[in-house]
C-alpha positions as CSV (number, residue, x, y, z in Angstrom):
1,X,-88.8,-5.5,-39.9
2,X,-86.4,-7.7,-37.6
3,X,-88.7,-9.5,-35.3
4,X,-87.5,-9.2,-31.6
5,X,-85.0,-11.3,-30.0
6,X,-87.4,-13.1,-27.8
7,X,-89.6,-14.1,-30.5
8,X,-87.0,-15.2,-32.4
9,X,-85.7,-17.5,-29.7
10,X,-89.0,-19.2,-29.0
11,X,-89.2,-19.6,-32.4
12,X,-86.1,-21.0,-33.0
13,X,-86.7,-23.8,-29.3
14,X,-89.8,-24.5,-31.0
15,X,-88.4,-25.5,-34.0
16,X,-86.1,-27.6,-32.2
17,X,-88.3,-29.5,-30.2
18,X,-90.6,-30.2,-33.2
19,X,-87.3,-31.4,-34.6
20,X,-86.0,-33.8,-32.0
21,X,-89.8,-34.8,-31.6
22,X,-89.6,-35.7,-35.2
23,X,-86.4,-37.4,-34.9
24,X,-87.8,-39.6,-31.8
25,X,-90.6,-40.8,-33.5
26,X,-88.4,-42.3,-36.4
27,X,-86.2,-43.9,-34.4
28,X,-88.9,-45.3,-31.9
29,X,-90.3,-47.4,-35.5
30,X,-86.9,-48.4,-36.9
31,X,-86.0,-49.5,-33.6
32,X,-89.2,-51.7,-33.1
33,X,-88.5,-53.2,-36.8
34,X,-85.2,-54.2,-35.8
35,X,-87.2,-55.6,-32.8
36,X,-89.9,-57.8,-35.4
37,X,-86.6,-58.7,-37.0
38,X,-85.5,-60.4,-34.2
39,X,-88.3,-62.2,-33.3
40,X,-88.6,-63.7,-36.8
41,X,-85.0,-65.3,-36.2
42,X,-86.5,-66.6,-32.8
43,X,-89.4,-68.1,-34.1
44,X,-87.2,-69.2,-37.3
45,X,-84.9,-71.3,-35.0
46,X,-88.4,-73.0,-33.1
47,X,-89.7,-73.8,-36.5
48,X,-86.4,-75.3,-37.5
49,X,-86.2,-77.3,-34.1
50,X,-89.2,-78.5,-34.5
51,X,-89.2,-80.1,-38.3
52,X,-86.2,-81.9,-36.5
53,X,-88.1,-83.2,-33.9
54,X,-91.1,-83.5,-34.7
55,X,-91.1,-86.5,-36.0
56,X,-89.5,-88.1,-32.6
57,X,-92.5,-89.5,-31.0
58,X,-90.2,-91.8,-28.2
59,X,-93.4,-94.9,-28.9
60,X,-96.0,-92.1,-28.0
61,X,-98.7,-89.7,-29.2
62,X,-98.4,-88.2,-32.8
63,X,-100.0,-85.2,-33.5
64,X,-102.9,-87.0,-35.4
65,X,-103.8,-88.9,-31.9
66,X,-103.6,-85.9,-29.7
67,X,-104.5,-82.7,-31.9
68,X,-108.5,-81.7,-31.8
69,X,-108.4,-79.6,-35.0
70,X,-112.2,-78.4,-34.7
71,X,-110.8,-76.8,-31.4
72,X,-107.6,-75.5,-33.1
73,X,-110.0,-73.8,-35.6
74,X,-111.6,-72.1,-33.4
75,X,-108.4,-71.1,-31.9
76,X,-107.5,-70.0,-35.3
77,X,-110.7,-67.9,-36.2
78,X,-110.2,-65.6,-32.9
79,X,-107.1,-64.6,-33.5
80,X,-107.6,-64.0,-37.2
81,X,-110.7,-62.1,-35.8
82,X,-108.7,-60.2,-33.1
83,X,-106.3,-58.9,-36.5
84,X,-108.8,-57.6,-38.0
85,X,-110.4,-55.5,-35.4
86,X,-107.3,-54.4,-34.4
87,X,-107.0,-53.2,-38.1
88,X,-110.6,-51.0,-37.4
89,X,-108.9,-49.8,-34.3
90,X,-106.2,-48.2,-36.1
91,X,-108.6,-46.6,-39.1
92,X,-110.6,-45.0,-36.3
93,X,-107.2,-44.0,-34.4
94,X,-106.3,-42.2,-38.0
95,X,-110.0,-40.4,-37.6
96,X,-109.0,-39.4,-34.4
97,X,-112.0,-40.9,-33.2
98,X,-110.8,-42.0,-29.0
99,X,-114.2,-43.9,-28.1
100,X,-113.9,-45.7,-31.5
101,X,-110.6,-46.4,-31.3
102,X,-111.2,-47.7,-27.6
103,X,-113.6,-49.7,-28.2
104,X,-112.0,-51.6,-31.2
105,X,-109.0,-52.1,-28.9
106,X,-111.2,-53.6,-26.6
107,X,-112.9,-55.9,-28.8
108,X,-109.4,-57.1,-29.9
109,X,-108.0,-57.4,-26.4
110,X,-111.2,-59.9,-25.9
111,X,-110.4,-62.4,-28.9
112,X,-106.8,-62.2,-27.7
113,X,-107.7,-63.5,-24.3
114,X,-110.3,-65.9,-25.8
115,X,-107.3,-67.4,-28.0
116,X,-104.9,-67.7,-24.7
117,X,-107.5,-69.6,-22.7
118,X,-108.1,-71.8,-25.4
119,X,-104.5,-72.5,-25.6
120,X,-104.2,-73.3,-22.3
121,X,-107.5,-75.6,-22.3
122,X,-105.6,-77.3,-25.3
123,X,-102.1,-77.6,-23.3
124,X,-104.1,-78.9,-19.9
125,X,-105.7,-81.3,-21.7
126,X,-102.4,-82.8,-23.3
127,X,-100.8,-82.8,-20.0
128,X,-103.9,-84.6,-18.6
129,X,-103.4,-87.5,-20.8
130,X,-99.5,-88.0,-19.7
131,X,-98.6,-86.0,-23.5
132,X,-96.5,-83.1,-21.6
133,X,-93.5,-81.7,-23.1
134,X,-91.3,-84.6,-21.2
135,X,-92.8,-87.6,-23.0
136,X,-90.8,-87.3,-26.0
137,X,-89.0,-84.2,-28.1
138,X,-91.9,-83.6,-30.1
139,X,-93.9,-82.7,-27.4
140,X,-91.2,-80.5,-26.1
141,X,-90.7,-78.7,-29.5
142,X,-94.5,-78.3,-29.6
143,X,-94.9,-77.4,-26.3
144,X,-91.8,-74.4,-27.0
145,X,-93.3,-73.5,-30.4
146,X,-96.8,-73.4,-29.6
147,X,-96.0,-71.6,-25.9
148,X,-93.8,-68.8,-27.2
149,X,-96.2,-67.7,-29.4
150,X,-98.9,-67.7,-26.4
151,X,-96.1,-65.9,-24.4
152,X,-96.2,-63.3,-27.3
153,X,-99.8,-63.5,-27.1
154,X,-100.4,-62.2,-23.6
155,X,-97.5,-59.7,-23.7
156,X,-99.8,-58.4,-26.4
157,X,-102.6,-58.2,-24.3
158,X,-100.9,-56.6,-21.8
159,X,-99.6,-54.1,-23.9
160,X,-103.1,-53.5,-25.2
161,X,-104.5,-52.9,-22.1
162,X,-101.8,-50.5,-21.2
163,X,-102.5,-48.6,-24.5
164,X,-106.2,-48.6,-23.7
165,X,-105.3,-46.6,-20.3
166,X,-103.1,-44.3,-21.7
167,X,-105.4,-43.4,-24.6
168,X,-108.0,-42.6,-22.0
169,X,-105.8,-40.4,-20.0
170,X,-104.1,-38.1,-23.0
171,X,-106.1,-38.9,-25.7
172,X,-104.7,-39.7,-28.9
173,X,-101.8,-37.8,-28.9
174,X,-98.8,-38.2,-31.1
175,X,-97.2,-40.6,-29.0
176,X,-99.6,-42.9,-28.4
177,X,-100.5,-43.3,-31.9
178,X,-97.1,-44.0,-32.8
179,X,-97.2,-47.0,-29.9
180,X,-100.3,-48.4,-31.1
181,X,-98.9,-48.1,-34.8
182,X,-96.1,-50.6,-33.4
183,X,-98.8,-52.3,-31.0
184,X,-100.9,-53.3,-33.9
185,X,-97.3,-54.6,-36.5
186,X,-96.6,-56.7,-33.2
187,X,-100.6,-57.8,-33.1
188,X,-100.4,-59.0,-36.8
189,X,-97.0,-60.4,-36.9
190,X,-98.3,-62.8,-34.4
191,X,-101.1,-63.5,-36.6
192,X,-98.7,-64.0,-39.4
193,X,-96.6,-66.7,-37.2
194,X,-99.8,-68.5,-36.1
195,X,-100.4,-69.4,-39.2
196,X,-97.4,-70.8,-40.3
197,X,-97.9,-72.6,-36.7
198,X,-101.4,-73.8,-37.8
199,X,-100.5,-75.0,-41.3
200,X,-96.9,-76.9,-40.1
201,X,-97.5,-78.6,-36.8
202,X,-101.5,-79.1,-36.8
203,X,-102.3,-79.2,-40.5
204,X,-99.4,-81.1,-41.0
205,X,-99.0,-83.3,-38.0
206,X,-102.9,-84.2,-37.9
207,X,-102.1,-86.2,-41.6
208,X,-98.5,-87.7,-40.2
């Protein structure tokens, strides 16, 4: 039996807008990948700068007189801690569990602002002592290095907290899965670069 015409048409709009909904949602992730790609070549270019100059002290502080690696640890272990919550945010987001997921993202957001203060105790301190990103290029390619990544930091946080809101509001949705699925390759690709930041400028420059 030949299903009526107006049956058929809402069939056929629903099938289209499942399509293009579809379509979107690919497009959204290969567009934030070419995003991550992008931001590797940035970070590429401030690690390069940096082996250049790093070694230019201008007769000033080296890393080993001005780097307080306890403190740099500590740093270290929040953000290393803030990647793996955010990786128990997303298992609960997969359970469709909101208050889980919530609170995960919360917990996360917390270590991320914990690691930001502490950079900025770390960079107030440096400039206290007259070792600001003017006294000599290593300093300034420090500075650059160590601050973009803090930049990248707070947008995270930001982003977080803007997640956290709209997960409240319309629940775990499609949508918003998909932009905490790119929230959290953003939250561990900056945990991948801090540690190539930790192991080359503190490991590294603490034994220059």
């Amino acid at each position: 039996m030949t299903p009526p015409l107006d049956q058929t048409a809402d069939g056929e709009a629903r099938f289209h807008v499942e399509e293009e909904h579809e379509h979107s949602g690919g497009s959204t992730m290969l567009g934030f990948w070419i995003y991550l790609m992008s931001d590797c070549l940035i970070f590429a270019v401030l690690f390069a700068c940096y082996g250049v100059l790093g070694r230019n002290y201008a007769a000033g502080p080296s890393g080993a007189d001005l780097f307080d690696l306890p403190l740099v640890a500590l740093n270290t272990s929040m953000l290393l801690l803030s990647s793996i919550t955010c990786g128990f945010a997303m298992l609960e987001m997969a359970r469709n569990r909101k208050g889980a997921t919530l609170a995960w993202l919360v917990v996360t957001a917390l270590f991320g602002i914990a690691f930001v203060g502490l950079e900025l105790y770390e960079f107030t301190h440096l400039v206290a002592e007259g070792a600001g990103p003017w006294r000599s290029a290593f300093l300034s390619a420090f500075f650059t290095l160590v601050g973009t990544h803090g930049l990248h930091v707070t947008v995270g946080i930001i982003w977080m907290i803007t997640m956290m809101i709209q997960v409240s509001q319309h629940g775990l949705i499609p949508d918003n899965k998909r932009r905490l699925m790119c929230l959290s390759l953003f939250w561990h690709f900056l945990d991948v670069i801090w540690i190539g930041v930790f192991t080359f400028v503190y490991l590294m420059g603490s034994m220059a």
